[in-house]
C-alpha positions in Angstrom: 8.3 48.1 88.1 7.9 48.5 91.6 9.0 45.3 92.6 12.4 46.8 91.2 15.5 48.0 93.9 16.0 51.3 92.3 17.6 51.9 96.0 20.2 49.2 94.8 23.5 51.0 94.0 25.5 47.8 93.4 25.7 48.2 89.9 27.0 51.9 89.8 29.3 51.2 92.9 30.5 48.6 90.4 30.2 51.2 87.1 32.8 53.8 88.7 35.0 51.6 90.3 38.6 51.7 89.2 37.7 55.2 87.0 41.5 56.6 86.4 39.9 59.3 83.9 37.3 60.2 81.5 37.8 61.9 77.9 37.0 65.2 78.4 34.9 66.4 75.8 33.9 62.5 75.4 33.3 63.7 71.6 35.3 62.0 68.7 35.7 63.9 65.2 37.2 61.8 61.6 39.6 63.1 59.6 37.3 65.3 58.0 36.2 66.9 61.2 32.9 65.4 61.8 31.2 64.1 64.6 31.4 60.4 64.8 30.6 59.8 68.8 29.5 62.5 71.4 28.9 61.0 74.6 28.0 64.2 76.3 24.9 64.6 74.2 23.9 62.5 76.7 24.8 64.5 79.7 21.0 65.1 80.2 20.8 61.9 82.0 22.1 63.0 84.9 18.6 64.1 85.9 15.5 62.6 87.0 13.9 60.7 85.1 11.0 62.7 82.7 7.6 60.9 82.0 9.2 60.2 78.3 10.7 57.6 79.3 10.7 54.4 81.2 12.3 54.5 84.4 14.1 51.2 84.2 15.9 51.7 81.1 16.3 55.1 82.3 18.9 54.1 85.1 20.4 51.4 82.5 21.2 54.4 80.2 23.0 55.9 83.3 25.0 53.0 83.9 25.8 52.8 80.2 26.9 56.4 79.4 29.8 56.4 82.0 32.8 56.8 80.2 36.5 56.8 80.7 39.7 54.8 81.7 38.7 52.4 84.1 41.3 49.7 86.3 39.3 46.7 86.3 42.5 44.0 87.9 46.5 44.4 87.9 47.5 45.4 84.2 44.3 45.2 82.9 41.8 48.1 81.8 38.6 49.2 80.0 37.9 51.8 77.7 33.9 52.1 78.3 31.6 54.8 77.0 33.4 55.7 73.6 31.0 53.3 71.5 28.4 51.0 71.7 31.5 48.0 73.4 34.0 48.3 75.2 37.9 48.1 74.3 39.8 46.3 77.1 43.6 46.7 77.3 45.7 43.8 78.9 49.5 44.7 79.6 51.7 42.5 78.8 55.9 42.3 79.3 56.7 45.4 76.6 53.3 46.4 75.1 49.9 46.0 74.9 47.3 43.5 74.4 44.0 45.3 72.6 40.4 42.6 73.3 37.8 44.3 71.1 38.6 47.6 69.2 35.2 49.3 69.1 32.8 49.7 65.8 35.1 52.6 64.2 38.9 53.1 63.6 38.0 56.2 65.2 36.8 55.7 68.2 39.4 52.7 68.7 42.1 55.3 68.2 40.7 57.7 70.6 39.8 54.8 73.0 44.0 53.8 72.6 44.9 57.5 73.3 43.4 57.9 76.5 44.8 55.1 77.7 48.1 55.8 76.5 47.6 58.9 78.2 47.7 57.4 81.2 49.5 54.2 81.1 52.2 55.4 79.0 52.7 54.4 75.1 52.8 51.5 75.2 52.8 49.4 71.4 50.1 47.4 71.1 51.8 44.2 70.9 48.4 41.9 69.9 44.9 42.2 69.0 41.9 40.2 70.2 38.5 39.6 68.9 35.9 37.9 71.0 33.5 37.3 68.6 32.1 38.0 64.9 30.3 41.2 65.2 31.0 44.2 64.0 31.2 46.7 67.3 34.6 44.4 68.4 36.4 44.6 65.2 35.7 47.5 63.0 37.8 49.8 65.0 40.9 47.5 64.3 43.2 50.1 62.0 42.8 52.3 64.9 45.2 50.4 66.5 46.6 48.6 64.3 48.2 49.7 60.9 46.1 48.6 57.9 47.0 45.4 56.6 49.3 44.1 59.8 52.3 45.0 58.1 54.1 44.7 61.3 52.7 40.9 62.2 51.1 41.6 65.5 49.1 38.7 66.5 45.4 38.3 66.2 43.4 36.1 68.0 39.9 35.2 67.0 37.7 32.0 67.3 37.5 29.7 64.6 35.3 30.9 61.7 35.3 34.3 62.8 35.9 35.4 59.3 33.4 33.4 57.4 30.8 35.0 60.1 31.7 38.5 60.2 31.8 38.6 56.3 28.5 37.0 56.0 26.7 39.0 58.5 27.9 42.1 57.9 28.8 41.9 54.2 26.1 39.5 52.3 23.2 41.2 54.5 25.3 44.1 55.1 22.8 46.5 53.7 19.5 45.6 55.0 21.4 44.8 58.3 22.3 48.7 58.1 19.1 49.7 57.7 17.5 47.9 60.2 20.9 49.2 62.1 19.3 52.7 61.3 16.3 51.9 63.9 18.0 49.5 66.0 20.6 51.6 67.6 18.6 55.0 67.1 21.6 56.6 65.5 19.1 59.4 63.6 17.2 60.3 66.7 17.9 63.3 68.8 20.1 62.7 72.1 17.2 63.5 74.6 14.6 62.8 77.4 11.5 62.5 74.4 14.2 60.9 71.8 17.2 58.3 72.3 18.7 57.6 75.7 20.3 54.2 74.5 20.4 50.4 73.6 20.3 48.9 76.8 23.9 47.0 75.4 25.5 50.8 75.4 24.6 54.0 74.3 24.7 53.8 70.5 27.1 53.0 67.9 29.4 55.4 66.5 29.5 56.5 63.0 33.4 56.2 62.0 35.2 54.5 58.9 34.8 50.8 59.6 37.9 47.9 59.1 38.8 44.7 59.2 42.0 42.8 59.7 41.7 39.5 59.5 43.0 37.3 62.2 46.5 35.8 62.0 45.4 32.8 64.7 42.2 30.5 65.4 41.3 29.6 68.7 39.4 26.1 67.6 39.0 24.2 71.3 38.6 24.8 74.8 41.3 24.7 77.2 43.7 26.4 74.0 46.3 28.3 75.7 48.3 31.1 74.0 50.6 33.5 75.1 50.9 36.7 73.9 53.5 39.5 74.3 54.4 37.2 77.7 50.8 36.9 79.1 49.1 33.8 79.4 44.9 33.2 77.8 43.4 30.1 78.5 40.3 29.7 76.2 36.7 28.7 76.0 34.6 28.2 72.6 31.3 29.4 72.7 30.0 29.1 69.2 26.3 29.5 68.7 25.8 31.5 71.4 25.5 35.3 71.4 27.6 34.8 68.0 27.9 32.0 65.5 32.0 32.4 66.4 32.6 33.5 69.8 34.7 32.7 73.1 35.8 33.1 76.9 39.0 33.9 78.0 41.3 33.5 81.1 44.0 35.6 82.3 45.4 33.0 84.8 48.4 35.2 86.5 45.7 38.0 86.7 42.7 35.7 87.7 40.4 37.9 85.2 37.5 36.2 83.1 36.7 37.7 79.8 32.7 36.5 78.9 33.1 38.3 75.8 29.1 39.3 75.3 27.6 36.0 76.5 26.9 37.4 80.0 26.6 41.3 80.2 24.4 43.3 82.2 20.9 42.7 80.1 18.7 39.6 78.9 20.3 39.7 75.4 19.1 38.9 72.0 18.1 35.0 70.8 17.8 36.8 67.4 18.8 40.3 67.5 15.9 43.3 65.9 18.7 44.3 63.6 18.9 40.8 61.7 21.1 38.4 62.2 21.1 34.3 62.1 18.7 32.5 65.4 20.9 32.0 68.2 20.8 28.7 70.5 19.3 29.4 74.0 20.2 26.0 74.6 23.5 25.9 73.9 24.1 29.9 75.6 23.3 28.2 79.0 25.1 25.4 78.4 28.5 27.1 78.1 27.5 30.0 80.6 26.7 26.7 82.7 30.5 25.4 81.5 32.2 28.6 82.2 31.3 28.4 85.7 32.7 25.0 85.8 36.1 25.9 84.2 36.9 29.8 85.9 34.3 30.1 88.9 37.8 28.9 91.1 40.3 30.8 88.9 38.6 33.9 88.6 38.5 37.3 90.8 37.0 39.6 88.4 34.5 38.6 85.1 34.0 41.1 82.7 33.0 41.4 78.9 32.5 43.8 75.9 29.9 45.8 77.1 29.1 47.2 80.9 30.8 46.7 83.4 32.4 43.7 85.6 31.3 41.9 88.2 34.4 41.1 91.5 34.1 38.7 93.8 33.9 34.4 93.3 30.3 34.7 95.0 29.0 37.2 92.8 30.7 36.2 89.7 28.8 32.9 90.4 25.4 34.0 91.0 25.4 36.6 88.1 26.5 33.6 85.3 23.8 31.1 87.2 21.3 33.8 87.2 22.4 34.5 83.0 22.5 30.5 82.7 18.8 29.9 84.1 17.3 33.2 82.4 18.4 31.3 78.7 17.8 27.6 79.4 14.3 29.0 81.4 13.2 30.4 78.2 14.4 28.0 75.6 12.5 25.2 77.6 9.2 27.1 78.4 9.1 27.7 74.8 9.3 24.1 73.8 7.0 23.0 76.4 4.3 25.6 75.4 5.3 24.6 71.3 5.0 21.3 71.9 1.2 22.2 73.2 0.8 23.4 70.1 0.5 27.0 71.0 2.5 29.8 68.7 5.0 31.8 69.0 3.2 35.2 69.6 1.1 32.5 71.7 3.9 32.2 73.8 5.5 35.2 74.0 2.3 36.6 75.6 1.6 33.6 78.2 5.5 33.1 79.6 6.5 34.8 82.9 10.3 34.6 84.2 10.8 33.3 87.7 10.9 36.2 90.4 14.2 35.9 91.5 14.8 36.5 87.4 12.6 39.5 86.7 14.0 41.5 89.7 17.3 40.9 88.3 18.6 43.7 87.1 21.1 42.1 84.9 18.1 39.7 83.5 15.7 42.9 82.8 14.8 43.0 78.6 16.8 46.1 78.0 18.5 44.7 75.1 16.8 41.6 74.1 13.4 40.7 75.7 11.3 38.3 76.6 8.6 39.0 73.7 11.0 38.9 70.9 13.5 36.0 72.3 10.1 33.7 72.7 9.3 34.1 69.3 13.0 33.8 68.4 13.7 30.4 69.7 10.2 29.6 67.8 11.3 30.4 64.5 14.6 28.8 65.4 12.5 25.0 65.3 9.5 25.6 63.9 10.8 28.5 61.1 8.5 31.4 59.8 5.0 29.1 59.4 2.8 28.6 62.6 1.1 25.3 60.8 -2.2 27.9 60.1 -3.0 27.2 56.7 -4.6 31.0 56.5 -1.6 32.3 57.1 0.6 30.0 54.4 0.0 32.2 51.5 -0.9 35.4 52.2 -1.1 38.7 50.6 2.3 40.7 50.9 1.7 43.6 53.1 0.4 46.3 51.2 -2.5 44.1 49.1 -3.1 43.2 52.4 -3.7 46.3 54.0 -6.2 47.8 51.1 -8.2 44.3 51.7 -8.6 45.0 55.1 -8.8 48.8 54.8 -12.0 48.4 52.4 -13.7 45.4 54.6 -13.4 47.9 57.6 -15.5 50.6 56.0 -12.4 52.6 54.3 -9.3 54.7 56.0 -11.9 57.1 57.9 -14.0 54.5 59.6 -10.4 53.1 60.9 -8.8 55.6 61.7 -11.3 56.5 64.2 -11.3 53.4 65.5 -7.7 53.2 66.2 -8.4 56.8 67.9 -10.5 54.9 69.9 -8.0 51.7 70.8 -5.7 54.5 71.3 -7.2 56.5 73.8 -8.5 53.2 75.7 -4.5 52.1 76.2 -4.3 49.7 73.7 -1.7 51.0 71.6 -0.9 47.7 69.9 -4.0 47.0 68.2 -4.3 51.1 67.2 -0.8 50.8 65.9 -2.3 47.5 63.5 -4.7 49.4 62.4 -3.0 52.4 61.5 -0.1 50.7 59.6 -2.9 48.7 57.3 -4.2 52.4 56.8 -0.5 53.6 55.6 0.4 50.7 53.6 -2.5 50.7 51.8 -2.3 54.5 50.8 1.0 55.4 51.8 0.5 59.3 51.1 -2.4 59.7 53.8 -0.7 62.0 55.8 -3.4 62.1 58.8 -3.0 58.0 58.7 1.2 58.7 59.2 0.5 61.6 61.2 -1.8 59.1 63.7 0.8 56.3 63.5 3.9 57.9 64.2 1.7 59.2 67.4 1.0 56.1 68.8 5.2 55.1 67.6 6.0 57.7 69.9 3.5 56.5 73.2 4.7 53.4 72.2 8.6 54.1 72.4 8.6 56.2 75.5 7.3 53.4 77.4 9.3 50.8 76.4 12.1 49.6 79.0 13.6 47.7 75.9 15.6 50.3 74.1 16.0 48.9 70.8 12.0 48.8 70.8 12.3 52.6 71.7 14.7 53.2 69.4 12.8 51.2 66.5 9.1 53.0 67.2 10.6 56.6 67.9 12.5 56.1 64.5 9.6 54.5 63.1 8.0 57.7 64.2 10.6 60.0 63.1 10.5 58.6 59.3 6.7 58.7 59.6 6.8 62.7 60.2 9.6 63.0 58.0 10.8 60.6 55.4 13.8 58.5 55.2 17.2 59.9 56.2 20.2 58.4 54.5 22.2 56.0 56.3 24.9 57.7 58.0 27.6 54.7 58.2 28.0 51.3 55.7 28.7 48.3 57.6 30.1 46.3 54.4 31.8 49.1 53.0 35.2 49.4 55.0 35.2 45.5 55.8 36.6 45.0 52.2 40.0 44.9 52.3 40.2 42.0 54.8 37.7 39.7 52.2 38.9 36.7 50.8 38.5 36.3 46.7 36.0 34.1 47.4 34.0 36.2 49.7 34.2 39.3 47.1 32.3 36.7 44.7 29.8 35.6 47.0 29.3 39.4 47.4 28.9 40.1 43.9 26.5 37.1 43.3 24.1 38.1 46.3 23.9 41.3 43.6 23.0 39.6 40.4 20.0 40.8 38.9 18.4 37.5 38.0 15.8 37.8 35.9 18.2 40.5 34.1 19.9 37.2 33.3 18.0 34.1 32.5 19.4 34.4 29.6 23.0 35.2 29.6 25.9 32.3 29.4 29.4 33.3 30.3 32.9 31.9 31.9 35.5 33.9 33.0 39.0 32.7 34.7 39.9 35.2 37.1 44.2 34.5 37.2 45.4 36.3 41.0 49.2 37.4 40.4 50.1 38.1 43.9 48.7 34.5 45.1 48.9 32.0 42.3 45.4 31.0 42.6 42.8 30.6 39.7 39.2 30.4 39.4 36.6 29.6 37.3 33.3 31.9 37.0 30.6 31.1 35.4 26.9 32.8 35.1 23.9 30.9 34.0 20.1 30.8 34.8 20.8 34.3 36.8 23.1 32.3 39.2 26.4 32.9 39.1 29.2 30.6 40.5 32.2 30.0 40.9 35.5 27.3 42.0 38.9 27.2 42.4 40.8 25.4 39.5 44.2 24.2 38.7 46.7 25.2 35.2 44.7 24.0 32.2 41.1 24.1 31.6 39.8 25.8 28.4 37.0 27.3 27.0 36.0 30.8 29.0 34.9 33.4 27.2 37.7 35.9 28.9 40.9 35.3 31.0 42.0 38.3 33.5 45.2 38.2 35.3 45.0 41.0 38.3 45.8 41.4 42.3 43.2 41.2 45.3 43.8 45.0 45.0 42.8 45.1 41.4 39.8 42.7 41.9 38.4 45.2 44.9 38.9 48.5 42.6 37.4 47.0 40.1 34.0 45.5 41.7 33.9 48.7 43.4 33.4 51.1 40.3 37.2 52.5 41.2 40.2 52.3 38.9 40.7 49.0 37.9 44.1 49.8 35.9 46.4 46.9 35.7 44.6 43.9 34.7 45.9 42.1 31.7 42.7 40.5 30.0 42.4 37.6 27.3 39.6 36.9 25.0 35.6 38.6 24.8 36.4 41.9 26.8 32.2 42.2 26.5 32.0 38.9 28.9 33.3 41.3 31.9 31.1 44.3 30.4 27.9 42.4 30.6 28.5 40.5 34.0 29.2 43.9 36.0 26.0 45.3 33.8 24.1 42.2 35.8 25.4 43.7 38.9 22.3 45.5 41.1 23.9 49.2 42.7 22.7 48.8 46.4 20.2 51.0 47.6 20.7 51.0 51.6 17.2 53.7 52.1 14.5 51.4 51.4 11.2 52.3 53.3 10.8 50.2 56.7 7.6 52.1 57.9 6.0 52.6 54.5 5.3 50.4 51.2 
């Protein structure tokens, strides 16, 4: 840490520049009146900062809570601090062009007033997405009316959909809950609790949306124009998302990196779940970008932090992000193909100098330790080749094995005291957790672990591992807190028919249904199309089919509309069924209600 230029004030030079004017309060209500972002609950770090936390990710949480209306070229402007991204806002001949609308419609409508504010009110004229994650789409009816009745253009990358559906729908639940610890949405706003990601503060809690994109960007060098402004494209896929990509503003020499370069090492595989990403391929295209805009381009910025001006600058911070990925996707493979592990490696790599004092390469976001192991699992997948550790006990016959062989929960609970007091909180936290898991209503072993969570947390510069021990902490001392926002839930409506069955399937309670046959033709009114549905050996599947086939048990003609109300448990009312009306009964009866507050800490 004290290698570190915490005299530096580059980056918060380049934070406040352009600042036309901050929401004041910076707090967002719904429609109901509650809270869904206040960013002057974290007005506290204005201050020095406490022994609580680490002093690194302390001044990244500085640089992240600035908020407002900032300039960042001619016609173009940010929205940062009103959720965990930022909404950018291009102008084009009689409107304006919208790059990422936040996580919430809420947010994204507050983000679009301030600007408006200021800039006049200007109709948004097109709609942007960078990429397939949630925090730069789910704000979309914010700006936006629901459904696109008015045709604006949307741009997205190719397979956008596909990705944001089966990221955030198929494993939107456990993806929430992880969410839960990953952002640090239940901890207090404070110097001992949650001072942010590292990517942005947190994420708000609004109604999520999704409207799904009108056009694909499917190559590099793509141009479109929109509302008279000119985007000349890059396609990143695989990189910081499975559909993601650059953009240039030509007449405005201004480089969108979407979130492939931002102010943080970022995730290989992200602690909130998500598919491996290629390290490889992330520096290859940073590598590329460089290559394409380096000459073009005055100003880069992307969906979180803030931008970087200058050709020279530009260029060292993308070379800096290029070597930090390919560094350590090829130091793992060298050290792999020595045959040493991933935790192996995590523990033996060190980044280059001029790369660790980097602030924009620091592990506030992803980190070393964790993006190691990632690009691990992403060749050699969950097994390190030990044959000990091929089939073993799941965790909590695991942790009463160990538990007794260790002289009982007393005997190691005063050693992890012991590990504890000696610094090594990593082992003391093992032992602890076996203690937990195998009794998980010994309140001194909770009482001990969320202890060393907390020791743990504050001294992390990574803030999702802060974020995940304090909450691992908090849940410890407390129990399990709903979830306060669904990811899933409000990204129906843009679904395909064919998504809404994958969802359903990823629900089927199969052993519930070894034994039940059925077929069911599902007849859509509003589009013409027809599918066949069939459930057997607890798998159920399904395929488009032309007029004709015979045999199903039942026949329903209904809407998209109807097909959503009814898989939801809403009012269904409408659809004209044919044949065994008990088919439809005992296929929803299959159906598994979701149950998003599963234990993370505890068995």
């Amino acid at each position: 840490m004290e290698k570190l230029a915490f005299g530096d004030r580059t980056d918060f030079d380049n934070a406040d520049r352009g600042l036309v004017a901050s929401l004041s309060p910076a707090v967002v209500k719904d429609a109901h009146g509650k809270v869904v972002w206040d960013n002057d609950a974290f007005a506290f770090l204005d201050g020095p900062c406490p022994e609580t936390a680490n002093p690194s990710l302390w001044r990244q949480s500085q640089l992240c809570a600035k908020q407002g209306l900032f300039e960042v070229a001619d016609g173009i402007y940010q929205i940062r601090g009103l959720d965990l991204s930022n909404m950018t806002l291009v102008e084009g001949d009689r409107g304006v062009i919208v790059i990422d609308p936040l996580v919430s419609v809420e947010t994204a409508a507050a983000a679009l007033a301030l600007y408006r504010q200021h800039r006049g009110e200007r109709p948004v004229t097109g709609l942007v997405y960078t990429h397939s994650h949630v925090d730069h789409f789910g704000g979309a009816e914010g700006v936006i009316e629901p459904g696109n009745p008015d045709g604006i253009p949307i741009l997205a990358p190719a397979g956008f959909l596909e990705h944001a559906v089966s990221e955030n729908v198929y494993a939107g639940i456990a993806m929430g809950r992880r969410g839960v610890y990953h952002t640090g949405v239940m901890l207090e706003k404070s110097p001992e609790g949650m001072i942010g990601t590292g990517l942005g503060q947190t994420a708000s809690s609004g109604r999520i949306s999704l409207v799904p994109p009108t056009t694909d960007i499917t190559r590099t060098g793509q141009e479109e124009v929109i509302d008279g402004v000119r985007i000349v494209f890059q396609m990143t896929p695989g990189t910081e998302a499975p559909a993601e990509m650059n953009f240039l503003f030509p007449d405005r020499r201004a480089l969108c990196l979407a979130e492939n370069a931002t102010h943080n090492q970022h995730n290989i595989l992200t602690l909130r779940g998500a598919l491996v990403r290629d390290a490889r391929v992330w520096a290859r295209y940073l590598d590329e970008a460089i290559g394409l805009f380096a000459d073009r381009a005055d100003v880069a910025f992307a969906s979180h932090h803030w931008p970087t001006w200058g050709r020279e600058d530009i260029v060292a911070f993308l070379s800096q992000q290029r070597d930090m990925y390919a560094y350590l996707h090829d130091q793992t493979l060298r050290l792999l193909n020595q045959g040493f592990t991933g935790t192996e490696i995590a523990e033996m790599t060190e980044v280059p100098p001029a790369l660790a004092n980097a602030w924009h390469a620091r592990g506030y976001y992803g980190s070393m330790s964790h993006n190691v192991k990632a690009i691990y699992q992403r060749y050699m997948g969950w097994f390190d080749g030990n044959p000990a550790h091929l089939w073993e006990h799941p965790p909590v016959e695991n942790a009463k094995r160990y538990v007794e062989c260790m002289g009982g929960a007393s005997k190691v609970m005063a050693m992890a005291r012991d590990y504890a007091a000696h610094g090594d909180l990593r082992f003391a936290a093992t032992l602890l957790n076996h203690v937990v898991f195998a009794d998980a209503d010994n309140a001194d072993a909770k009482s001990a672990l969320a202890d060393v969570y907390q020791r743990l947390g504050q001294g992390a510069e990574n803030g999702t591992w802060r974020n995940f021990y304090l909450t691992g902490a908090k849940e410890l001392r407390e129990g399990i807190q709903p979830v306060p926002t669904s990811i899933s839930g409000g990204m129906a409506a843009g679904l395909s028919v064919e998504q809404v069955f994958d969802s359903l399937a990823i629900r089927v309670n199969g052993p519930k249904t070894w034994n039940e046959h059925l077929t069911i033709d599902w007849e859509f009114t509003d589009s013409g199309d027809r599918y066949r549905m069939s459930l057997s050996n607890g798998a159920l599947m399904h395929r488009r089919i032309s007029e004709g086939p015979q045999g199903a048990d039942l026949t329903l003609s209904l809407t998209k509309p109807m097909l959503l109300a009814l898989v939801s448990g809403q009012d269904a009312a409408g659809i004209t069924a044919t044949g065994d009306g008990a088919a439809l009964r005992r296929l929803l009866g299959a159906i598994d209600a979701p149950e998003p507050n599963f234990a993370i800490v505890t068995p």
